[in-house]
N, C-alpha and C positions, 0 to 999 in steps of 0.2 A: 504494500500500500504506500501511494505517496502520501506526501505532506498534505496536499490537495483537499485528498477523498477522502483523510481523517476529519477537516474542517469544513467542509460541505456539510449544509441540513438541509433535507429536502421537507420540514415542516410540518412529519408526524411526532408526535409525543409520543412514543415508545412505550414509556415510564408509568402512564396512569392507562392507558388503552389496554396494557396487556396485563395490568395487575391482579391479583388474584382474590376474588373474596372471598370469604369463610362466612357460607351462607350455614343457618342456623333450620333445622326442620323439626316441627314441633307433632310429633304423634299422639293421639290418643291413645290410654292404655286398653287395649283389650288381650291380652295374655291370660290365659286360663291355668296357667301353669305355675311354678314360682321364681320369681324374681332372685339372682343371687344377690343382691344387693341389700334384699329386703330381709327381714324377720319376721317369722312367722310362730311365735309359740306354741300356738295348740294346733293349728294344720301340718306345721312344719315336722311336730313331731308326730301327728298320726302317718305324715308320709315318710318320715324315717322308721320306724316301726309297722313292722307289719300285722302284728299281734294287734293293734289297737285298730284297725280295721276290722279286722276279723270279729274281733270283741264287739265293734258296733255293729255289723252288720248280722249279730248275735243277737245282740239287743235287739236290734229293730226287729229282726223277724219274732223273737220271745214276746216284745210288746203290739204287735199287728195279730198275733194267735191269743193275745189275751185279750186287746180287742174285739176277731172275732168270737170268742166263747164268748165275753159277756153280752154284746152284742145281739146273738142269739139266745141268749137266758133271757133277756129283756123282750126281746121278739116273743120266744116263748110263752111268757109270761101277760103279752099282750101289753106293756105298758111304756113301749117304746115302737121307733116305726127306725127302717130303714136310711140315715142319711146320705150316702153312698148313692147315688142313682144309677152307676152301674152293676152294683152289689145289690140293690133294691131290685133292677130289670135279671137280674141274672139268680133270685131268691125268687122270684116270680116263676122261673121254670121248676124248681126243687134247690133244695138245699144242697144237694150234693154238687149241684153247678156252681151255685153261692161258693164255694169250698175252695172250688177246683180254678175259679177265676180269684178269688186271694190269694192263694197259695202260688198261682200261677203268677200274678203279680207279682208279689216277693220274691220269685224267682229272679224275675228279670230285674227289678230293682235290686238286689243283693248280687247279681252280673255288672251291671252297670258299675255299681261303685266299685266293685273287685278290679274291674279294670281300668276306671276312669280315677283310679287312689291316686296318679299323679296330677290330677287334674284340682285346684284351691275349691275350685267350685262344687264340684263334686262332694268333695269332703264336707265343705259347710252343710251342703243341699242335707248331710247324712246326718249331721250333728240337728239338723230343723227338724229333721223326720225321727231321732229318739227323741226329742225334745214335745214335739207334736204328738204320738204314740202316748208318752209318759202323760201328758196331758187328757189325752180322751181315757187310758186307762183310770187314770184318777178320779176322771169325770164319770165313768161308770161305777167301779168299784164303792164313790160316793151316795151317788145314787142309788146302787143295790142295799147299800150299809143304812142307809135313810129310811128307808121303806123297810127294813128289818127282814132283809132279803139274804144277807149278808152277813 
């Protein structure tokens, strides 16, 4: 290169045209999974442990069967109705169908969570559903106890 063609400007800015920006992109969270970053105390350790899966999806089925026994005492008994409407339409053929569709349920819900354990959601959904369970069982066993059923 001459002297020349170092001091020649042909009257691009170089310098800001071709600079780089460090653009910034803002996601929303929808991760179903867990974050390493984050803490998770009571999902984090039901998805390290496998036993505490196990053990809820224990529970839930123990409180869904205890649901439907009482359920059916109270049907029995005539002093309760159905809330369930597909447990209701499915009682409406015989009880042995009533049976075979909760049973069948809890089937496939107690797959679900077995497989979806790594999933945060999942795990909550399990912890709502002993939580829900513990609830209607208390809410019958009350009611049977009230009425001197019990």
């Amino acid at each position: 290169m001459t002297n020349t063609e170092k001091t020649t400007w042909d009257g691009i800015e170089r310098r800001v045209t071709k600079r780089r920006h460090h653009r910034r992109y803002r996601f929303i969270d929808r991760r179903h999974g867990f974050d390493r970053r984050g803490r998770y105390p009571i999902l984090g350790t039901m998805r390290d442990h496998a036993w505490l899966v196990v053990f809820t999806i224990l529970l839930i089925n123990v409180l869904s069967f205890l649901d439907g026994w009482f359920t059916a005492a109270e049907l029995g008994l005539g002093i309760a109705r159905e809330g369930n409407p597909v447990l209701a339409a499915a009682n409406r053929q015989g009880p042995l169908t009533a049976i075979a569709v909760k049973f069948g349920a809890m089937a496939v819900v107690s797959t679900t969570i077995w497989f979806g354990r790594h999933k945060r959601s999942i795990l909550a959904l399990a912890l709502v559903a002993v939580a829900l369970f513990g609830g209607l069982v208390a809410y019958h066993a009350g009611t049977l106890r009230g009425m001197g059923l019990l």
